[in-house]
C-alpha positions as semicolon CSV with decimal commas, in nm:
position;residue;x (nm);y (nm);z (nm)
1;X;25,114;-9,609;-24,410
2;X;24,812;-9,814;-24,280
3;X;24,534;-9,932;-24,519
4;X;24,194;-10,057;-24,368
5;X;24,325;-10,426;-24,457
6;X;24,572;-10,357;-24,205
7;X;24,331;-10,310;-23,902
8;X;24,223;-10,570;-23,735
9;X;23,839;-10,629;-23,731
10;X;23,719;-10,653;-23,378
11;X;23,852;-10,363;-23,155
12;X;24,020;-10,493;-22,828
13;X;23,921;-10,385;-22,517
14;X;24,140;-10,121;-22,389
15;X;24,377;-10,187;-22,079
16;X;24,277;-10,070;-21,703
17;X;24,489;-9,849;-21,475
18;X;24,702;-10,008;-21,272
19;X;24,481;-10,079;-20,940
20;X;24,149;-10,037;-21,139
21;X;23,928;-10,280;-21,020
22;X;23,754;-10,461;-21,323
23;X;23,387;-10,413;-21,404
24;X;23,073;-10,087;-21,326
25;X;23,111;-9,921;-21,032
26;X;22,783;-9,829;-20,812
27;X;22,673;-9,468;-20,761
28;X;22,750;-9,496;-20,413
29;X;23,145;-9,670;-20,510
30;X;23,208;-9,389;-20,683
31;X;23,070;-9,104;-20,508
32;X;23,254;-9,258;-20,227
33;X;23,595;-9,224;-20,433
34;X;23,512;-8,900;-20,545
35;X;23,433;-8,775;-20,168
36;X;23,808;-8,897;-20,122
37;X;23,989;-8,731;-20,364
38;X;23,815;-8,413;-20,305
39;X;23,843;-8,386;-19,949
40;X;24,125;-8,502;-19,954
41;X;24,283;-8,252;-20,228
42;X;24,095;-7,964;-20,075
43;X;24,165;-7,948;-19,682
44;X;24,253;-7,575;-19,697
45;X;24,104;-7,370;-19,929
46;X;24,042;-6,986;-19,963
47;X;23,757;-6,895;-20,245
48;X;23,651;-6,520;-20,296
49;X;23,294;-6,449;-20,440
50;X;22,944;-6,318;-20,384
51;X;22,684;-6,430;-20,143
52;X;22,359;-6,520;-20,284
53;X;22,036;-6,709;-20,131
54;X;22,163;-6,620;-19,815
55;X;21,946;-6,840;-19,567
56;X;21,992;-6,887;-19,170
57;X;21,798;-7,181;-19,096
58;X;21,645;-7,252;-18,777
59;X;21,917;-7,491;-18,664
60;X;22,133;-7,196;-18,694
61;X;22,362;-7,315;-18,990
62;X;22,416;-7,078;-19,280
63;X;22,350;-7,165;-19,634
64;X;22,449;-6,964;-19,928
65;X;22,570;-6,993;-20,287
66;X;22,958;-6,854;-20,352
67;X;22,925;-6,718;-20,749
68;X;23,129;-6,504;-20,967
69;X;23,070;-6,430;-21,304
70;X;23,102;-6,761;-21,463
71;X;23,083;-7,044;-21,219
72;X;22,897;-7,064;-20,834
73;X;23,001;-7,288;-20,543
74;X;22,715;-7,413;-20,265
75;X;22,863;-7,337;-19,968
76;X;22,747;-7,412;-19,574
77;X;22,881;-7,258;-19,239
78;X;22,792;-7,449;-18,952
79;X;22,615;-7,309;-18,624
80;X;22,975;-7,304;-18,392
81;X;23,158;-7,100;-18,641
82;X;22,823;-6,872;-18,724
83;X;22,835;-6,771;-18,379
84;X;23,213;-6,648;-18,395
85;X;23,111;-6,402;-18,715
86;X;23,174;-6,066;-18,636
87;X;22,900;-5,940;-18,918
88;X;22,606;-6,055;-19,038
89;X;22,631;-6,211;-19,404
90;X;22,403;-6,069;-19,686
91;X;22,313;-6,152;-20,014
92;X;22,533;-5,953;-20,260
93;X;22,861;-5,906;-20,013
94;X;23,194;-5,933;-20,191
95;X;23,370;-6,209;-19,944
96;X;23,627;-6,433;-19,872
97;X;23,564;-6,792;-19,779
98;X;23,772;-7,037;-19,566
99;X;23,745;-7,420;-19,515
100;X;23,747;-7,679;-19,713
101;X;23,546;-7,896;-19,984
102;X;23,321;-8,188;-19,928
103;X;23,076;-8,392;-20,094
104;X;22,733;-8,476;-20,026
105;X;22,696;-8,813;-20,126
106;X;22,284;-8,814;-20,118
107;X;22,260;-8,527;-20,350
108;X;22,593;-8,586;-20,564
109;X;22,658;-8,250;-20,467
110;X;22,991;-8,123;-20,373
111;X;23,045;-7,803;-20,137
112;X;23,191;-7,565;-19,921
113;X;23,231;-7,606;-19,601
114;X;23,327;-7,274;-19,423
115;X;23,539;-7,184;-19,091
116;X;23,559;-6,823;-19,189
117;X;23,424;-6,552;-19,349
118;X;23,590;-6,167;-19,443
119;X;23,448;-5,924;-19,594
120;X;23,634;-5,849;-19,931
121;X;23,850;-5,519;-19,893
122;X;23,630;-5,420;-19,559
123;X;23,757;-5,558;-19,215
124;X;23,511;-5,807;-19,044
125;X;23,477;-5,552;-18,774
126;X;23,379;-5,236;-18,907
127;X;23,126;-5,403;-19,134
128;X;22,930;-5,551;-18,839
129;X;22,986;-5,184;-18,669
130;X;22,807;-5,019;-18,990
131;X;22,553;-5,265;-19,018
132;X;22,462;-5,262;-18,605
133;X;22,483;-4,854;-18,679
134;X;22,234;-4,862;-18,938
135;X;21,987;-5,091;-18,803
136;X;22,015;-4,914;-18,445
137;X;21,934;-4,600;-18,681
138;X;21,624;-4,728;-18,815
139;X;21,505;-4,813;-18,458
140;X;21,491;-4,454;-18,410
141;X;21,776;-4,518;-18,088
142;X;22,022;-4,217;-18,189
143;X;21,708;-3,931;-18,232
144;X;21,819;-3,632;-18,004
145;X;21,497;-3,638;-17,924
146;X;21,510;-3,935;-17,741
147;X;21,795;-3,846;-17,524
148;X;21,739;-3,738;-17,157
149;X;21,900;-3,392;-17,017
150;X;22,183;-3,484;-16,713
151;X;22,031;-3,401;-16,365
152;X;22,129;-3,002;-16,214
153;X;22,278;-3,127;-15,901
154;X;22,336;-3,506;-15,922
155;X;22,319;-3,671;-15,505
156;X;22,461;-4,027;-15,673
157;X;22,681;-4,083;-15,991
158;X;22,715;-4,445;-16,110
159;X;23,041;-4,545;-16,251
160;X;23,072;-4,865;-16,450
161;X;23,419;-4,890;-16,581
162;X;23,740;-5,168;-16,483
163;X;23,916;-5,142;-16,145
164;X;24,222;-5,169;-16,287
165;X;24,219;-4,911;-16,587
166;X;24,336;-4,491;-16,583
167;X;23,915;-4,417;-16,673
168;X;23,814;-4,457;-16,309
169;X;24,130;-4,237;-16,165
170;X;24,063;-4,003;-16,430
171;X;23,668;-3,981;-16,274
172;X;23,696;-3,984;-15,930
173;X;23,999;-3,717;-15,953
174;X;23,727;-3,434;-16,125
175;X;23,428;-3,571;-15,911
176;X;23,639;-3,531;-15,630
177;X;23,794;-3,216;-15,685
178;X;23,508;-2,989;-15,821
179;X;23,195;-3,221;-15,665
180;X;23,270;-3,339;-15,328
181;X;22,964;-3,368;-15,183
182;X;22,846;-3,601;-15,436
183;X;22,814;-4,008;-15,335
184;X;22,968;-4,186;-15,621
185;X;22,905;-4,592;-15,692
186;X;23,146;-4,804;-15,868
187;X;23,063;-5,061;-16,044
188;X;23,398;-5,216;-16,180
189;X;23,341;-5,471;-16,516
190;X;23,531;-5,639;-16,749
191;X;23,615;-5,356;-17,077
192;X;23,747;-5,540;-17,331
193;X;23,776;-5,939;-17,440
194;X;23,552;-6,234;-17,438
195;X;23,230;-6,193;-17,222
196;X;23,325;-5,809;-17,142
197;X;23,001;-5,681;-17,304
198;X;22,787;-5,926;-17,089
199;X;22,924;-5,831;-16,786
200;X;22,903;-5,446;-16,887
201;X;22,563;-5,520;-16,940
202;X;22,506;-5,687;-16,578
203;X;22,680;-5,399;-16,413
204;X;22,490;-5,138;-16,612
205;X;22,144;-5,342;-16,504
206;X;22,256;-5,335;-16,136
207;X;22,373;-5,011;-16,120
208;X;22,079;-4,845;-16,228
209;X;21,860;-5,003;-15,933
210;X;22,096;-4,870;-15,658
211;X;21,875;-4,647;-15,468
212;X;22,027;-4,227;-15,527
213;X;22,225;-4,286;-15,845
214;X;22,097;-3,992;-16,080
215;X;22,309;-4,067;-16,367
216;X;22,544;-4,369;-16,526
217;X;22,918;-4,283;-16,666
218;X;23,018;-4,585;-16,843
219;X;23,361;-4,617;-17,049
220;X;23,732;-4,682;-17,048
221;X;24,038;-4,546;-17,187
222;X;24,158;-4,569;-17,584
223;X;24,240;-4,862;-17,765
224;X;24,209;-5,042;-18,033
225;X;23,903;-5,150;-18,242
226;X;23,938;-5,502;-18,093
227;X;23,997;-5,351;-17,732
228;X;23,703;-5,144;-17,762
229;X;23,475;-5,379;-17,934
230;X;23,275;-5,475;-17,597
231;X;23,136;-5,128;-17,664
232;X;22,948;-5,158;-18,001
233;X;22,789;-5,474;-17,829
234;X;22,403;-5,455;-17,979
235;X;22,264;-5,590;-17,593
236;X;22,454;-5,351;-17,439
237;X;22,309;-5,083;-17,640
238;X;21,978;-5,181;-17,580
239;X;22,074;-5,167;-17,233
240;X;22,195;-4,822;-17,183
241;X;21,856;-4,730;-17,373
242;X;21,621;-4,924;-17,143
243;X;21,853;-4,753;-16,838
244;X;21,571;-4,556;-16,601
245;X;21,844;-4,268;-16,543
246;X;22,051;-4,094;-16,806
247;X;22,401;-4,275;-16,904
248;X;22,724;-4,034;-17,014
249;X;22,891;-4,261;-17,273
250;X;23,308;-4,207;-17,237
251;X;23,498;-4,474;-17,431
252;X;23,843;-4,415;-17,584
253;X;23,963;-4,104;-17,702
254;X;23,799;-3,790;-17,931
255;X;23,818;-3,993;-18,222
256;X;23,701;-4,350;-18,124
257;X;23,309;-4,354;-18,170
258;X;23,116;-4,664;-18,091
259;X;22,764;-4,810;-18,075
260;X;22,763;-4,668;-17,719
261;X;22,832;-4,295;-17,766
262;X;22,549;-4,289;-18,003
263;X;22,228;-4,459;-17,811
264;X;22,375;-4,272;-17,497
265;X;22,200;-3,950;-17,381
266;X;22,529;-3,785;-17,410
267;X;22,881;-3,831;-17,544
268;X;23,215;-3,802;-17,340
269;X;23,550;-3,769;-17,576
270;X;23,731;-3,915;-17,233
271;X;23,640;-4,042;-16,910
272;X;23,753;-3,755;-16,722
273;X;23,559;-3,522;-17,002
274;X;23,243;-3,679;-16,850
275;X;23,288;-3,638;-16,497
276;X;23,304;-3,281;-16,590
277;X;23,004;-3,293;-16,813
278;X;22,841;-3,407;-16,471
279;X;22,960;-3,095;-16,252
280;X;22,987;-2,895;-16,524
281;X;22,582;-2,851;-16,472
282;X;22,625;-2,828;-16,123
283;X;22,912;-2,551;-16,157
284;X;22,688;-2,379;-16,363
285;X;22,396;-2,374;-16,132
286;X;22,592;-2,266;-15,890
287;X;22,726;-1,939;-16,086
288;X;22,361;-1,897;-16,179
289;X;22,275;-1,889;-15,748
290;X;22,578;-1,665;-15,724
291;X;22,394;-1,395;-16,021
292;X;22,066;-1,443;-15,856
293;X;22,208;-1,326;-15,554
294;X;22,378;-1,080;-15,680
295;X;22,039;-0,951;-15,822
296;X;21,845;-0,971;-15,581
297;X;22,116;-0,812;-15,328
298;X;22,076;-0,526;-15,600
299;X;21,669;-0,511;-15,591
300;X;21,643;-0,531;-15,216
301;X;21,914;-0,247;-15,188
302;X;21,709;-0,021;-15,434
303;X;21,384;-0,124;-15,290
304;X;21,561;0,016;-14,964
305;X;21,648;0,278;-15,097
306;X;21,330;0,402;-15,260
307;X;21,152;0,307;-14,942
308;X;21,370;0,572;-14,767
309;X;21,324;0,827;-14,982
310;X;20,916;0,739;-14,979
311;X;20,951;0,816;-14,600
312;X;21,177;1,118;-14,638
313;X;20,889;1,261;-14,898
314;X;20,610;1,148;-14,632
315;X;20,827;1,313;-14,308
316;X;20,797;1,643;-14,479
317;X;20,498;1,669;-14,597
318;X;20,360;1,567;-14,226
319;X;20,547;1,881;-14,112
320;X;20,316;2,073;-14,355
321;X;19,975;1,901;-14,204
322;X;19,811;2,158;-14,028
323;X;19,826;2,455;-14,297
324;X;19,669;2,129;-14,548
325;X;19,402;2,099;-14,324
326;X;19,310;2,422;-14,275
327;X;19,311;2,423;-14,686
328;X;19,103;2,109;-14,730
329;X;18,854;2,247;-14,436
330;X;18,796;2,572;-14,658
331;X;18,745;2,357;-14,939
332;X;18,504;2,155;-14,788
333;X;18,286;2,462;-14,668
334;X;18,289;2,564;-15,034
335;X;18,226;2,197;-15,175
336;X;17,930;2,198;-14,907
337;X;17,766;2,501;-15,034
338;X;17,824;2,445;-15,397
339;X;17,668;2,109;-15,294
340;X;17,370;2,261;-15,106
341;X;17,273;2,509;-15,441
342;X;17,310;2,186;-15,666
343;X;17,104;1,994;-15,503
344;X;16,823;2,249;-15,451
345;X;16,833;2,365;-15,817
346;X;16,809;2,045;-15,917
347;X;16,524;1,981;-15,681
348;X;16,334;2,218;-15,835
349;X;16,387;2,126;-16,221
350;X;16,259;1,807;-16,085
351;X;15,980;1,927;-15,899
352;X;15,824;2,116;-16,212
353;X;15,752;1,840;-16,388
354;X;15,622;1,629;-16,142
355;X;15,366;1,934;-16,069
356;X;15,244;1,903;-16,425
357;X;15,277;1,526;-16,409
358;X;15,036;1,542;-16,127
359;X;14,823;1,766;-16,246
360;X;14,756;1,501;-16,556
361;X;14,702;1,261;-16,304
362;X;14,417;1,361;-16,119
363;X;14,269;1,460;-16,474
364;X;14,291;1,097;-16,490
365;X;14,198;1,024;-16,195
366;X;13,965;0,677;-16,188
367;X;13,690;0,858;-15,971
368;X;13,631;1,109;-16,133
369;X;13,661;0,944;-16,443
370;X;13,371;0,620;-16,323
371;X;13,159;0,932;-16,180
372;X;13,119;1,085;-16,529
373;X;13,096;0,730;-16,716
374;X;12,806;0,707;-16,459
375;X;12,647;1,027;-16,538
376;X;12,677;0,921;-16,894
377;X;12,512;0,584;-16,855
378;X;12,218;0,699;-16,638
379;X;12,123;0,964;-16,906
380;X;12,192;0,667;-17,197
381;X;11,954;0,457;-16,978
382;X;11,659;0,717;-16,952
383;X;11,693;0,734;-17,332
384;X;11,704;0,346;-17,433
385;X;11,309;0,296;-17,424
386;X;11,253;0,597;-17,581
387;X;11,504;0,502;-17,879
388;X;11,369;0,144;-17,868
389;X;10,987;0,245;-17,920
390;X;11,077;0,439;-18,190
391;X;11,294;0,229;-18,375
392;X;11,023;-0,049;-18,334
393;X;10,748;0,236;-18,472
394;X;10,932;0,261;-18,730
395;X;11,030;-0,076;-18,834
396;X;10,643;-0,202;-18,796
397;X;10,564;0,120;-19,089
398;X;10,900;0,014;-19,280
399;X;10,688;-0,346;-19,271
400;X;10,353;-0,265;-19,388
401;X;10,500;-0,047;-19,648
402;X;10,693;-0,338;-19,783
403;X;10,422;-0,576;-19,751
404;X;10,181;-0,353;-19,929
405;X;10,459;-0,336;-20,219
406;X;10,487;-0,735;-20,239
407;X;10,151;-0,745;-20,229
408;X;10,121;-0,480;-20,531
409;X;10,394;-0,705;-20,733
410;X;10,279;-1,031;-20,646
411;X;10,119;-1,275;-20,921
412;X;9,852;-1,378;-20,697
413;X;9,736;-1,063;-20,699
414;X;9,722;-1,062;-21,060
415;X;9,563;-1,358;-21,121
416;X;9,278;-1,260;-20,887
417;X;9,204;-0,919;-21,123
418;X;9,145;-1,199;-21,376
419;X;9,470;-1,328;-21,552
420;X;9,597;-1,702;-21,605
421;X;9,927;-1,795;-21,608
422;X;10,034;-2,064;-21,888
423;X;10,279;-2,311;-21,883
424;X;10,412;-2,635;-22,085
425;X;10,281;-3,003;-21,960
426;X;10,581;-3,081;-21,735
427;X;10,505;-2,715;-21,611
428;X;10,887;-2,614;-21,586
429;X;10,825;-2,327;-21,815
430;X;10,645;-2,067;-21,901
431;X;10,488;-2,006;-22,235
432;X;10,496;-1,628;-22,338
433;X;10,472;-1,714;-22,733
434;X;10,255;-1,900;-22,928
435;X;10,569;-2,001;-23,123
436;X;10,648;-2,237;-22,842
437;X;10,349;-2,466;-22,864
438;X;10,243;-2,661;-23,180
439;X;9,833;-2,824;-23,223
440;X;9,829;-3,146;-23,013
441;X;10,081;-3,022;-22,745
442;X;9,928;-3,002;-22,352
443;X;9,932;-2,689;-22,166
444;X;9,841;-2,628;-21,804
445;X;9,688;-2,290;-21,673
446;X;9,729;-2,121;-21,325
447;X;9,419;-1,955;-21,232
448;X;9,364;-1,713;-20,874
449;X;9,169;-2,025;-20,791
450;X;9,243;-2,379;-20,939
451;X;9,444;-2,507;-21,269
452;X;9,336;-2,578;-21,620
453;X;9,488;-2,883;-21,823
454;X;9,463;-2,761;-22,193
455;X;9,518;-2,954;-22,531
456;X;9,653;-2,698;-22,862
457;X;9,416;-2,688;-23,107
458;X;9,595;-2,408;-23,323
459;X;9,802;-2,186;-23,308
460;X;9,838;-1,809;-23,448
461;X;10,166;-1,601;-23,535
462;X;10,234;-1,408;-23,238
463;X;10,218;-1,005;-23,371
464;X;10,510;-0,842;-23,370
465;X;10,596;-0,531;-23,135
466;X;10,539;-0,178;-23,269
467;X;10,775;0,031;-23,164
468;X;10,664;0,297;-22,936
């Protein structure tokens, strides 16, 4: 066993790798190595995980972060391979990643750089179907209410299907067959692969402006989700929506639904299924020409008939004319002598009180009336200056009679049988009691003739009044 006299003082440097070169590296020398032997290790790589911070940049390149519950991954999908995505990536989607790892020397970071994404446990597909479906949704593009009714009696039915596929036999067959007088336009398009929705989209576009086409059957025949995926194409539709005429959606069988049959004004299970949606409103208004014509055979035929009998009833009773004149003529001697007593009965109610109504009238009768007032005012006339000289004869006594009365009560009058009148100084009063004055105080007097100014020598109590 080793004791500490055994080691050696000065530990030696320990011995580089084979290759190693000797001293620091830079940040840059060894980022550069690392880059290497990552890339290099990780070419092909496969890495299942969440999305999160989810960002499409204007360049169109995707950004994200890969995470599970204990670690996360930055991770980058470049604008070529965005373009091939079937579905639109979202923060919180369970996926699985493809491509390989690389380093970003500026940042030190190391990444993911994706060719391919899949949904985790959801094909690539049907998630961007439910996510076009939903957002569609929202738009308000599948509300019945929306959707246009198909024309009665359609003059020109569009067809935009392939040339080469059972859909446009299946059409033409039932248009041909039960509509024969309608013009039908073909419009023949690519249905399934690379570019087929654009060119669906064209044909749909050019169809529409052909002068006479009423309404648009666009479709093809089963197939698979990948065959039929031209039809849950989000421009075409937008297309079918925007189309000035009403489009019959008929793509695949009963049970294949896409993007299509639900913006469409009406859904086909099969191409043949929507030619006969198209004369099926045209069979119908025919039966409904054949009832009204049935009905109104039936009215004119009873209107004939009750005509007929109108005449029959009208034929006889001419027959019976003359006796119905003689009838009415005896009538109308009766009606004229009932008419006759009426009207002279009536007359004469009438007449009676107009007599005493005129009668009352001549009582009032102005003339007679002004003649009287005349009388009246002749006779008032003589009698005014009688009236007048007596009223004045007896207003001048009423006035002498009054004066001789003032005269009787007036204090002039008194004065001249000898009394004085005696009031205080500023003569506003009266003095009727010696009580009033005091020695010293001036008086005035009112003779008949002239006006004393007094002085108060003394006084005396007045005497009181003995009761009578």
């Amino acid at each position: 066993m080793a004791t500490w006299q055994d080691l050696p003082f000065d530990d030696d440097e320990p011995e580089a790798p084979p290759g190693a070169p000797r001293g620091p590296l830079s940040v840059s020398e060894l980022t550069a190595r690392l880059k290497t032997v990552v890339e290099g290790g990780f070419r092909g790589v496969a890495v299942e995980g969440e999305i999160s911070n989810c960002k499409m940049w204007s360049s169109g390149h995707l950004y994200f972060t890969l995470k599970d519950d204990y670690a996360q991954i930055l991770a980058v999908m470049f604008r070529n391979d965005v373009r091939r995505l079937k579905f639109a990536p979202e923060n919180g989607m369970h996926i699985v990643a493809r491509g390989r790892l690389s380093v970003y020397e500026k940042k030190g970071e190391y990444q993911l750089v994706c060719d391919a994404l899949e949904p985790h446990g959801l094909g690539a597909l049907q998630l961007a179907f439910e996510q076009l479906k939903r957002r569609l949704q929202a738009e308000g593009l599948f509300e019945p209410a929306r959707k246009r009714a198909l024309p009665v009696l359609p003059r020109g039915i569009g067809v935009v299907t392939s040339l080469d596929g059972a859909a446009l036999r299946d059409i033409l067959r039932v248009l041909t067959t039960r509509h024969p007088g309608a013009r039908v336009v073909v419009r023949p398009a690519r249905v399934q692969g690379d570019g087929a929705a654009g060119d669906l989209v064209r044909a749909l576009t050019a169809i529409a402006r052909v002068p006479g086409v009423e309404v648009v059957i666009i479709g093809r025949g089963g197939g698979s989700v990948e065959d039929l995926w031209a039809f849950n194409d989000e421009t075409l539709a937008r297309a079918i929506v925007a189309c000035p005429v009403p489009v019959i959606s008929a793509v695949g069988h009963e049970v294949d639904f896409t993007i299509a049959d639900f913006v469409a004004d009406l859904r086909a299970a099969t191409p043949s299924n929507a030619a006969e949606l198209v004369v099926d409103r045209a069979d119908n208004f025919r039966g409904r020409i054949d009832r009204a014509e049935e009905r109104l055979t039936g009215a004119v035929q009873f209107a004939v008939g009750r005509r007929a009998q109108r005449a029959e009833t009208l034929d006889r009773r001419l027959h019976q004319w003359p006796g119905v004149v003689a009838m009415r003529g005896r009538d109308h001697q009766e009606l004229d002598l009932r008419l006759r007593h009426a009207m002279t009965s009536r007359l004469a109610k009438i007449a009676q009180p107009f007599d005493g109504w005129r009668r009352r009238l001549e009582r009032r009768d102005p003339r007679q009336i002004a003649a009287l007032l005349r009388t009246r005012l002749v006779r008032a006339d003589a009698r005014l200056p009688e009236l007048v000289r007596a009223r004045r004869l007896a207003a001048a006594s009423s006035v002498r009679e009054f004066a001789a009365r003032l005269d009787a009560l007036s204090p002039l009058a008194v004065l001249g049988r000898g009394y004085a009148v005696c009031w205080n100084d500023a003569r506003t009063s009266i003095i009727r009691s010696s009580a009033a004055v005091r020695p010293g105080d001036g008086v005035r007097i009112t003779l008949a003739e002239g006006e004393l100014a007094c002085r108060v020598d003394a006084t005396t109590d007045p005497k009181p009044r003995q009761s009578p």
